[in-house]
MOPAC internal coordinates of N, CA, C and O (Angstrom, degrees):
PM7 1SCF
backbone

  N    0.0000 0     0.00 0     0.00 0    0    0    0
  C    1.4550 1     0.00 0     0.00 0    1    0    0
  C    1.5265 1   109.22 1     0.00 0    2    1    0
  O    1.2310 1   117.12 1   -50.12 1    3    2    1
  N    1.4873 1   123.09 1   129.88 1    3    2    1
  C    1.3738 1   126.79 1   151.61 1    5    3    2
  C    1.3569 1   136.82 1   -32.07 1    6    5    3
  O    1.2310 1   116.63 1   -46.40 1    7    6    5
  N    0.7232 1   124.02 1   133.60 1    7    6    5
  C    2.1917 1   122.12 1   169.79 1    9    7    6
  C    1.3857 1    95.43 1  -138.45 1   10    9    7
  O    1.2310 1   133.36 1   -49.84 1   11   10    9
  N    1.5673 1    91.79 1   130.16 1   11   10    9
  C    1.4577 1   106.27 1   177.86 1   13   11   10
  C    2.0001 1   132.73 1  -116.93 1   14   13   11
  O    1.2310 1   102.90 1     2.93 1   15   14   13
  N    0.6829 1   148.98 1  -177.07 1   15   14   13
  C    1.4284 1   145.31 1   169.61 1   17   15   14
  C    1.7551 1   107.66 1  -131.10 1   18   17   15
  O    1.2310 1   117.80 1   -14.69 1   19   18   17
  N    1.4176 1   121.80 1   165.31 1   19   18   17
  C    0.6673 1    94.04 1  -172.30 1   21   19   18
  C    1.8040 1    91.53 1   179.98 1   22   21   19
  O    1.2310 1   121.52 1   -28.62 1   23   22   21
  N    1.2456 1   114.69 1   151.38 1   23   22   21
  C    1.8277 1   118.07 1  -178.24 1   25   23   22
  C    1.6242 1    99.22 1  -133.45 1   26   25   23
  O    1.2310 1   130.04 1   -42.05 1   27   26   25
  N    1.1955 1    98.24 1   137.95 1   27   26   25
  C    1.5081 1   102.85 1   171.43 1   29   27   26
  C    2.0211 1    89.70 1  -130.93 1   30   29   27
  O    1.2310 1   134.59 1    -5.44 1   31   30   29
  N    1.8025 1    89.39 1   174.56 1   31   30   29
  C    1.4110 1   117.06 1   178.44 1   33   31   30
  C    1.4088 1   126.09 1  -128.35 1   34   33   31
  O    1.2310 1   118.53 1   -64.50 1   35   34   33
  N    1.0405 1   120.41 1   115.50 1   35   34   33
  C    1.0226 1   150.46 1   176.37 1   37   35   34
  C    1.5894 1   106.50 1   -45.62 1   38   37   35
  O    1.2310 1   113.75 1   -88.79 1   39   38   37
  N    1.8875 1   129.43 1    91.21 1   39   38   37
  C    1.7242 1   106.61 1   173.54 1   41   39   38
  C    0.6968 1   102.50 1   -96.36 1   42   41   39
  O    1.2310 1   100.34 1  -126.51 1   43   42   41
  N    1.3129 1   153.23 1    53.49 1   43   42   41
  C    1.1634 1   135.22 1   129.18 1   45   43   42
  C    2.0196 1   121.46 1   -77.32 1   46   45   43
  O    1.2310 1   133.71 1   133.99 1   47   46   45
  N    1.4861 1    91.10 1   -46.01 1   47   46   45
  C    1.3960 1    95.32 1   175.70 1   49   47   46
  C    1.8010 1   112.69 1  -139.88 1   50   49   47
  O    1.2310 1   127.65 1  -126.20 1   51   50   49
  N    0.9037 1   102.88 1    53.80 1   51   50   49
  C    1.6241 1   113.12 1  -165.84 1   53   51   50
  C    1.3683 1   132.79 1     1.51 1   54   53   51
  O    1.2310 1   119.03 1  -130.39 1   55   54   53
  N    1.5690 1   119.45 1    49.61 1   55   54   53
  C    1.3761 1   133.73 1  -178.03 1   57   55   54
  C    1.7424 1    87.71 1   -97.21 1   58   57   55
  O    1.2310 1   135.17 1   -25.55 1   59   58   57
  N    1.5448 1    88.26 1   154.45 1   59   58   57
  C    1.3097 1   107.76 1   178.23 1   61   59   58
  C    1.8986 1   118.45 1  -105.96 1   62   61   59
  O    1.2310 1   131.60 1   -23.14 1   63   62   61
  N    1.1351 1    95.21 1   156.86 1   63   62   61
  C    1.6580 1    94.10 1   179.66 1   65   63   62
  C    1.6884 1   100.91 1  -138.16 1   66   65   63
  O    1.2310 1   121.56 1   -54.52 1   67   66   65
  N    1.2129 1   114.62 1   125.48 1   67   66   65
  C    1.6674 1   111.22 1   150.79 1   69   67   66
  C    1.4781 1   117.45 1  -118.20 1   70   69   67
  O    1.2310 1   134.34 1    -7.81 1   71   70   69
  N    1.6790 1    89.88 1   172.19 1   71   70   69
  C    1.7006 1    88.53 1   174.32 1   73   71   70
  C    1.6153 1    89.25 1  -178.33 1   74   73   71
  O    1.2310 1   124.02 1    15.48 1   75   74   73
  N    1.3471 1   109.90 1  -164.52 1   75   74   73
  C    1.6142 1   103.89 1  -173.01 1   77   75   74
  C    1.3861 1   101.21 1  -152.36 1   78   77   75
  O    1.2310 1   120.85 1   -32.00 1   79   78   77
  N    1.3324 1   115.98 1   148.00 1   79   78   77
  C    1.3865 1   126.42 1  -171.23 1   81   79   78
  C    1.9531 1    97.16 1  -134.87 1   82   81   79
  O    1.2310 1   130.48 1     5.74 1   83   82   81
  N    2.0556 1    97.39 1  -174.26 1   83   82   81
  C    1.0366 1   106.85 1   119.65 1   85   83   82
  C    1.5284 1   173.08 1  -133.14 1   86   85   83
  O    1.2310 1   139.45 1  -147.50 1   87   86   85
  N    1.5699 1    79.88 1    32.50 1   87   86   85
  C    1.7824 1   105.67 1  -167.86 1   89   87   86
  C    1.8846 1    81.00 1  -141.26 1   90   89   87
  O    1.2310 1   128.35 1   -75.74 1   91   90   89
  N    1.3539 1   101.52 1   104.26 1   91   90   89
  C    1.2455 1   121.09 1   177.60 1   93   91   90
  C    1.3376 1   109.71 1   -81.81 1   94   93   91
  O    1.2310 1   111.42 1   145.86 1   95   94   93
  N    1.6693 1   133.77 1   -34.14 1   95   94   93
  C    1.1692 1   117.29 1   166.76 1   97   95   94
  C    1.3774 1   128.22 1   -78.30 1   98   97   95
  O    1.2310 1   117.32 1   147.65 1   99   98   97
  N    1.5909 1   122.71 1   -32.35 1   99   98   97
  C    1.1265 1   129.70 1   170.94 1  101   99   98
  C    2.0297 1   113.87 1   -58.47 1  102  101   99
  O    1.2310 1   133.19 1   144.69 1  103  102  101
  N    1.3966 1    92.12 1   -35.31 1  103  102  101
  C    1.9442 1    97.00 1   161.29 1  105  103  102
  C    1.4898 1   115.10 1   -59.04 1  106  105  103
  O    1.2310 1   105.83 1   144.85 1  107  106  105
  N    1.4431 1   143.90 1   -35.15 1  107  106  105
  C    1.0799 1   125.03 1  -169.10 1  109  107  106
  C    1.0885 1   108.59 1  -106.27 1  110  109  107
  O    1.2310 1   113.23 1   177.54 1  111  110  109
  N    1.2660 1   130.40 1    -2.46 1  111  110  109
  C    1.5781 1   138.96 1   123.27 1  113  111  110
  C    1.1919 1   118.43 1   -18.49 1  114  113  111
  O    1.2310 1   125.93 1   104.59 1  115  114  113
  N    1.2196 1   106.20 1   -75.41 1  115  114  113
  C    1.5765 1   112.38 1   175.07 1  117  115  114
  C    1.1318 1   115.50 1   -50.17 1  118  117  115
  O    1.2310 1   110.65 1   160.21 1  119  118  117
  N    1.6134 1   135.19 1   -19.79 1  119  118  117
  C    1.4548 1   116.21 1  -151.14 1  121  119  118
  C    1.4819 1    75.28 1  -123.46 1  122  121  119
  O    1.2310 1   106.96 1   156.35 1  123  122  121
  N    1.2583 1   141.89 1   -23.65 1  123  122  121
  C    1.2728 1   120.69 1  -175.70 1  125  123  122
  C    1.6377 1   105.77 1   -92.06 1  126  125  123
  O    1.2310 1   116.62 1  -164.74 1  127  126  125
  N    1.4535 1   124.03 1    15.26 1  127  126  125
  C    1.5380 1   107.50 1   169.61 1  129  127  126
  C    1.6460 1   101.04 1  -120.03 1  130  129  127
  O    1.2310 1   134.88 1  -164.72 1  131  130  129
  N    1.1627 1    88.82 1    15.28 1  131  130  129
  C    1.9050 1    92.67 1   159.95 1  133  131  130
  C    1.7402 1    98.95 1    82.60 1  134  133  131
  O    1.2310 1   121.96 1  -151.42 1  135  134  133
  N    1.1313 1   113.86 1    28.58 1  135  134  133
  C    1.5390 1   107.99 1  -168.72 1  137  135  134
  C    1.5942 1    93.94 1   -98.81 1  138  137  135
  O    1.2310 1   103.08 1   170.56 1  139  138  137
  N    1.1216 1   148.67 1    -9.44 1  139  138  137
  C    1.6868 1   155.59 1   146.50 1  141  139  138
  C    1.2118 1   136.68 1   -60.21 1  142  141  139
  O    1.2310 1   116.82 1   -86.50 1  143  142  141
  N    1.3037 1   123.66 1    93.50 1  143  142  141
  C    1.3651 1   135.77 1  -153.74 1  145  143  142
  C    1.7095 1    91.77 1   -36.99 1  146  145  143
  O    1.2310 1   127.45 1   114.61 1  147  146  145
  N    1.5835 1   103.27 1   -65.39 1  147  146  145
  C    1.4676 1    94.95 1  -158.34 1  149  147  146
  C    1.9256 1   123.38 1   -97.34 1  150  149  147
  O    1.2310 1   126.89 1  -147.37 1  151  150  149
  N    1.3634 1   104.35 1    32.63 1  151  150  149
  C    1.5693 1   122.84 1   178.80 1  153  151  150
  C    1.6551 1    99.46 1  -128.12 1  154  153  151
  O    1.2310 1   112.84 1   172.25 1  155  154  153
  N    1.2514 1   131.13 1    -7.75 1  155  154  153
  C    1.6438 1   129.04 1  -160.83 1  157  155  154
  C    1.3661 1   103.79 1   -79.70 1  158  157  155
  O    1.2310 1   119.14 1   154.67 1  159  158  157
  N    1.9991 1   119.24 1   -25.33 1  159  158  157
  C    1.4241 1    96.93 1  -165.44 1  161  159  158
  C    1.5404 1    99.06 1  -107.20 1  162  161  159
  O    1.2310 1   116.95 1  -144.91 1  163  162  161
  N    1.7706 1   123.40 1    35.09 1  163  162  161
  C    1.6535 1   136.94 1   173.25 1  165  163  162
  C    1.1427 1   117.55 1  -113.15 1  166  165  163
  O    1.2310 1   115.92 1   153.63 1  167  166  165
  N    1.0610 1   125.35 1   -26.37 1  167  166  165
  C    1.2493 1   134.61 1  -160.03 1  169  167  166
  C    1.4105 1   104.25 1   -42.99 1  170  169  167
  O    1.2310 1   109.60 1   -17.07 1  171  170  169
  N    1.2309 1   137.11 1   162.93 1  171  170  169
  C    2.0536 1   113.55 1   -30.46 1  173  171  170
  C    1.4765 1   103.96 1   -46.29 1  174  173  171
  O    1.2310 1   127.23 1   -21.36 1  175  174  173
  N    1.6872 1   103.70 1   158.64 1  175  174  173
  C    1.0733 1   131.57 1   153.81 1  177  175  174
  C    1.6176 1   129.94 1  -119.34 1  178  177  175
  O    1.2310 1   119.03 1   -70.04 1  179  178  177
  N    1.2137 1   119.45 1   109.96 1  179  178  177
  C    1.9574 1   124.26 1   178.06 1  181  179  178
  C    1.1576 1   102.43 1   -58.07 1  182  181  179
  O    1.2310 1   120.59 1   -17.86 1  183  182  181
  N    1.7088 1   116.48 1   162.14 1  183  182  181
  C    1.3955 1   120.61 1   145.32 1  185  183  182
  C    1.7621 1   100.27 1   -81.81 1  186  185  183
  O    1.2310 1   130.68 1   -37.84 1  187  186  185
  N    1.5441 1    96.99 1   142.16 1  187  186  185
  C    1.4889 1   112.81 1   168.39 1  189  187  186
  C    1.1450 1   105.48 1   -93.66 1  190  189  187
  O    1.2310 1   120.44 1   123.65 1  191  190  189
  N    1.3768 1   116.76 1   -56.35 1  191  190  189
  C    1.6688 1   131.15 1  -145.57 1  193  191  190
  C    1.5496 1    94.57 1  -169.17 1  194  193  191
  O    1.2310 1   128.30 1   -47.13 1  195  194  193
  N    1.5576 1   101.62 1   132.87 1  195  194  193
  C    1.2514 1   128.46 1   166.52 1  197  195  194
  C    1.5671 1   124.80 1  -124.08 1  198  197  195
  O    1.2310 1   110.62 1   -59.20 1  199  198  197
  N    1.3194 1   135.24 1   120.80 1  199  198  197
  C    1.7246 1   120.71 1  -172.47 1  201  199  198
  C    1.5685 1    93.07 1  -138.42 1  202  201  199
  O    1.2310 1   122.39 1   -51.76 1  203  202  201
  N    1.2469 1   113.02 1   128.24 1  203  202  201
  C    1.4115 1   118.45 1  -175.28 1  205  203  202
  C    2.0408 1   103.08 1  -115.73 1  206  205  203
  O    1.2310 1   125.41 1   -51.00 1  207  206  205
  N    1.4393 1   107.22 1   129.00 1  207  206  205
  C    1.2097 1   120.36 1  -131.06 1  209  207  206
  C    1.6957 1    77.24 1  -130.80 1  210  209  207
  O    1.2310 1   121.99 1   -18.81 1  211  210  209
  N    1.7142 1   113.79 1   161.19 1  211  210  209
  C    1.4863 1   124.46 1  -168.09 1  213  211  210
  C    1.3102 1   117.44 1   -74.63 1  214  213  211
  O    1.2310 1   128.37 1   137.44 1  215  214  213
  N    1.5469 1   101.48 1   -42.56 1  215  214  213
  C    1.4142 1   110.42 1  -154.87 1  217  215  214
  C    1.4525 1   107.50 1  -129.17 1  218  217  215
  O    1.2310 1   108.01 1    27.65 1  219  218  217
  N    1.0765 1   140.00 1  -152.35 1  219  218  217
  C    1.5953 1   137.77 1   171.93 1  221  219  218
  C    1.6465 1    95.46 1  -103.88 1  222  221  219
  O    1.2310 1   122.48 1   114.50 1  223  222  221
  N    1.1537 1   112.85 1   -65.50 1  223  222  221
  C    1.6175 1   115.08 1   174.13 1  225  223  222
  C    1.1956 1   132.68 1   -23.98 1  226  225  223
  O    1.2310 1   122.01 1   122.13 1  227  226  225
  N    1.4684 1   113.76 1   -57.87 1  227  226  225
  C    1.2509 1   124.07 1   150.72 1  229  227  226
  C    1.6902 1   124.93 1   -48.69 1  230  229  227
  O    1.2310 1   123.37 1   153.42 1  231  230  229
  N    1.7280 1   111.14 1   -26.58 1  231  230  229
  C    1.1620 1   110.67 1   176.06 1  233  231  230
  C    1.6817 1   108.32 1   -56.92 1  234  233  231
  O    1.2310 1   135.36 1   114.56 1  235  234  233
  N    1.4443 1    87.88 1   -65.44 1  235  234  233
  C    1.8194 1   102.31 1  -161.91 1  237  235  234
  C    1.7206 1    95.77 1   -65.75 1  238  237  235
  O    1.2310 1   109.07 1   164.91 1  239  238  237
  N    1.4474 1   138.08 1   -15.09 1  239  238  237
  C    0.9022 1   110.81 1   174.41 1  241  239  238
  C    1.8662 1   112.96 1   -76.93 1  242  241  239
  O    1.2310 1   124.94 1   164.12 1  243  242  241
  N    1.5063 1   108.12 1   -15.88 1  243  242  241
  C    1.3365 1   113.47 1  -171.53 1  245  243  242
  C    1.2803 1   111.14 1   -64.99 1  246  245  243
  O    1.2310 1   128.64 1   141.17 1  247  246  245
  N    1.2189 1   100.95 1   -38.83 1  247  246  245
  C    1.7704 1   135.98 1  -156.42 1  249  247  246
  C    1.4192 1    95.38 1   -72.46 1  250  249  247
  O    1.2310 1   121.80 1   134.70 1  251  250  249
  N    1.4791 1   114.16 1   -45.30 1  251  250  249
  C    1.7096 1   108.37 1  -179.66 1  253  251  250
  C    1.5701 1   116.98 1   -71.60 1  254  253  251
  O    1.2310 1   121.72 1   151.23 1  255  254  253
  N    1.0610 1   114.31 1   -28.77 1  255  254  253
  C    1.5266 1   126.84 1  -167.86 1  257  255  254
  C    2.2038 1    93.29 1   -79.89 1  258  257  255
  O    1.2310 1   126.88 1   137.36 1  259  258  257
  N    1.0159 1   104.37 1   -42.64 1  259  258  257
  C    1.6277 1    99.88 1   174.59 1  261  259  258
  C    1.4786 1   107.82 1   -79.26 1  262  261  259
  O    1.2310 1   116.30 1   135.02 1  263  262  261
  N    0.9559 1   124.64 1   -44.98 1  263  262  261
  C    1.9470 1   108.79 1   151.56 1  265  263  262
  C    1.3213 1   125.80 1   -26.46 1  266  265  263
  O    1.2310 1   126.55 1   121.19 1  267  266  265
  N    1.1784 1   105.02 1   -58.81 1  267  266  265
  C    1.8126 1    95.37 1  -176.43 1  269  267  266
  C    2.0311 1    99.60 1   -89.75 1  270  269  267
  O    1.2310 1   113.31 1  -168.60 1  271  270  269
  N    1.0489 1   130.26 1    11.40 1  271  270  269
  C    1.1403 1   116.59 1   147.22 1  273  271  270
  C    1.6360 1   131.75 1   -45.33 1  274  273  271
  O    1.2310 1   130.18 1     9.90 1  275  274  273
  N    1.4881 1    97.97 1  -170.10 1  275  274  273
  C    1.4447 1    89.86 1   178.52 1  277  275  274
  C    1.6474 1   108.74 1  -174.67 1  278  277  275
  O    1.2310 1   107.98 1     0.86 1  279  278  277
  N    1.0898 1   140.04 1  -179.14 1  279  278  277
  C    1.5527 1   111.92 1  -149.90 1  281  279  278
  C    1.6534 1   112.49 1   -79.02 1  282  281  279
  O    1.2310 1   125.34 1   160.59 1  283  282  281
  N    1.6637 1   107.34 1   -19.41 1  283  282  281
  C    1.4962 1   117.64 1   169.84 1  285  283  282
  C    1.4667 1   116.08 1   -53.78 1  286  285  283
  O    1.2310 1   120.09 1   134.86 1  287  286  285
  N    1.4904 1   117.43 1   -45.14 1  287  286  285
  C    0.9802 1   132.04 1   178.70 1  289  287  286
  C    1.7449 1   125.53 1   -61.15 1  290  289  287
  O    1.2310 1   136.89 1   149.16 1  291  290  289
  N    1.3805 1    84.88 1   -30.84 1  291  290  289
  C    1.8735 1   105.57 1  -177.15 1  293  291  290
  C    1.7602 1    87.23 1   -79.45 1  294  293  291
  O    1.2310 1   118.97 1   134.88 1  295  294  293
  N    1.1747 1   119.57 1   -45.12 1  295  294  293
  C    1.4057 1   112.21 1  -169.00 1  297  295  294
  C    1.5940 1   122.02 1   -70.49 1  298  297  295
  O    1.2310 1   115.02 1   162.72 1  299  298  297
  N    1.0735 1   127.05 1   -17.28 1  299  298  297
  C    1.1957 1   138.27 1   163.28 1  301  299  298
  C    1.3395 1   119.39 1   -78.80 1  302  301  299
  O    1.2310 1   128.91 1   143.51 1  303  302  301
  N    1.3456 1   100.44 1   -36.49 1  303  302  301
  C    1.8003 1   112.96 1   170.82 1  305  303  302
  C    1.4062 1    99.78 1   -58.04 1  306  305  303
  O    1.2310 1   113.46 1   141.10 1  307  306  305
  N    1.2240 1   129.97 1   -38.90 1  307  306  305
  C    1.5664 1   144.52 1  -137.12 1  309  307  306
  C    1.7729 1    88.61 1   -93.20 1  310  309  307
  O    1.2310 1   123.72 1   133.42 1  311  310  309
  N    1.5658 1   110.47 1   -46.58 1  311  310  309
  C    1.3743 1   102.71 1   172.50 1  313  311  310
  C    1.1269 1   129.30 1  -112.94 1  314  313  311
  O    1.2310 1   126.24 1  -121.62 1  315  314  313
  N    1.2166 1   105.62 1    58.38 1  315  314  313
  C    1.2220 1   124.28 1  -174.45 1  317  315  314
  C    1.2412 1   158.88 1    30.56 1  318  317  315
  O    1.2310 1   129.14 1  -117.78 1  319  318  317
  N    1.8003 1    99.99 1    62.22 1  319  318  317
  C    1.3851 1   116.48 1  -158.09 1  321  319  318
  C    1.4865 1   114.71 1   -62.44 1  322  321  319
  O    1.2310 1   124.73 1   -24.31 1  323  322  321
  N    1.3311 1   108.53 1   155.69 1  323  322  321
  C    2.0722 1   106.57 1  -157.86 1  325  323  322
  C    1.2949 1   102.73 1   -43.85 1  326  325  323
  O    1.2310 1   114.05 1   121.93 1  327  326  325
  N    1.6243 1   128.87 1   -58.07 1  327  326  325
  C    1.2424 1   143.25 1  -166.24 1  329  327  326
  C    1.6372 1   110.65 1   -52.40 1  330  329  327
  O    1.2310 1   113.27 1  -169.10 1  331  330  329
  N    1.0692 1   130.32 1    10.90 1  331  330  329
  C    1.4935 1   128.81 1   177.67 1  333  331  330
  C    1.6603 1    98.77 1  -149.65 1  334  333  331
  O    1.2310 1   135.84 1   -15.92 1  335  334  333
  N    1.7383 1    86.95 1   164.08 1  335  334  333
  C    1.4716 1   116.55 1  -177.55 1  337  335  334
  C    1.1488 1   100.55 1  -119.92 1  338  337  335
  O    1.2310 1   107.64 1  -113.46 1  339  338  337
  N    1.5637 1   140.66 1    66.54 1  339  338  337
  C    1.3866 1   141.55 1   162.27 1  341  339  338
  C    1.3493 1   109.87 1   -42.85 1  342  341  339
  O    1.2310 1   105.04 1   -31.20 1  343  342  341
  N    1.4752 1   145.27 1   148.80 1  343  342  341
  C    1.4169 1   131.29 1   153.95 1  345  343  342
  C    1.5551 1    99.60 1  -110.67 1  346  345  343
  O    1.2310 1   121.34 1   175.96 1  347  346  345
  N    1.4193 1   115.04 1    -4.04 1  347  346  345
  C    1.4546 1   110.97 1   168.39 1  349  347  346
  C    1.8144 1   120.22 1    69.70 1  350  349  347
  O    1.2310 1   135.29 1   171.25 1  351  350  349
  N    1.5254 1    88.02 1    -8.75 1  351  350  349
  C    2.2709 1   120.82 1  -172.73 1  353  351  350
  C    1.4706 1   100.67 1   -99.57 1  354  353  351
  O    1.2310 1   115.54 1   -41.76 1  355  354  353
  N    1.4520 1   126.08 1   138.24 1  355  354  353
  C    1.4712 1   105.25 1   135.95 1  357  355  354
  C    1.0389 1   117.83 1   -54.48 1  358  357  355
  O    1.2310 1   123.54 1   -28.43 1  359  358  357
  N    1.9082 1   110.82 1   151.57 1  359  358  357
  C    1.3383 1   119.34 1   167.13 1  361  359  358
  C    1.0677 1   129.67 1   -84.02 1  362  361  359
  O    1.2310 1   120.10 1   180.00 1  363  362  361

């Protein structure tokens, strides 16, 4: 099974949110029908960036390293800095 990471955007006010699942489309589902404590009062939410990762371990280790990001960081992710496999698609 896949594990993925993943940033979405906020249009209403263009803050970003990540987190990591493993059904990346059925997740922004969730966050765009307001069912997420802390994405419910943005909604809609885009895909920014999607990276689908081997193991779970590797997830949450991905997942921590995009935590201490920051929107510069999302933006380079966004264009595709060497170190990632953006598909830029839902998965």
């Amino acid at each position: 099974m896949a594990f993925y990471v993943y940033i979405i955007r906020s249009v209403v006010d263009n803050t970003y949110y990540n987190g990591s699942t493993q059904h990346p489309v059925a997740h922004l589902q969730l966050h765009n029908q307001g069912q997420s404590l802390y994405t419910k009062s943005k909604v809609p939410w885009i895909w920014i960036y999607v990276e689908e990762l081997p193991s779970k371990r590797d997830m949450l280790i991905r997942e921590k390293k995009l935590k201490r990001g920051n929107a510069a960081y999302f933006h380079q992710l966004i264009n595709g800095w060497p170190d990632t496999h953006s598909s830029g698609q839902p998965v």
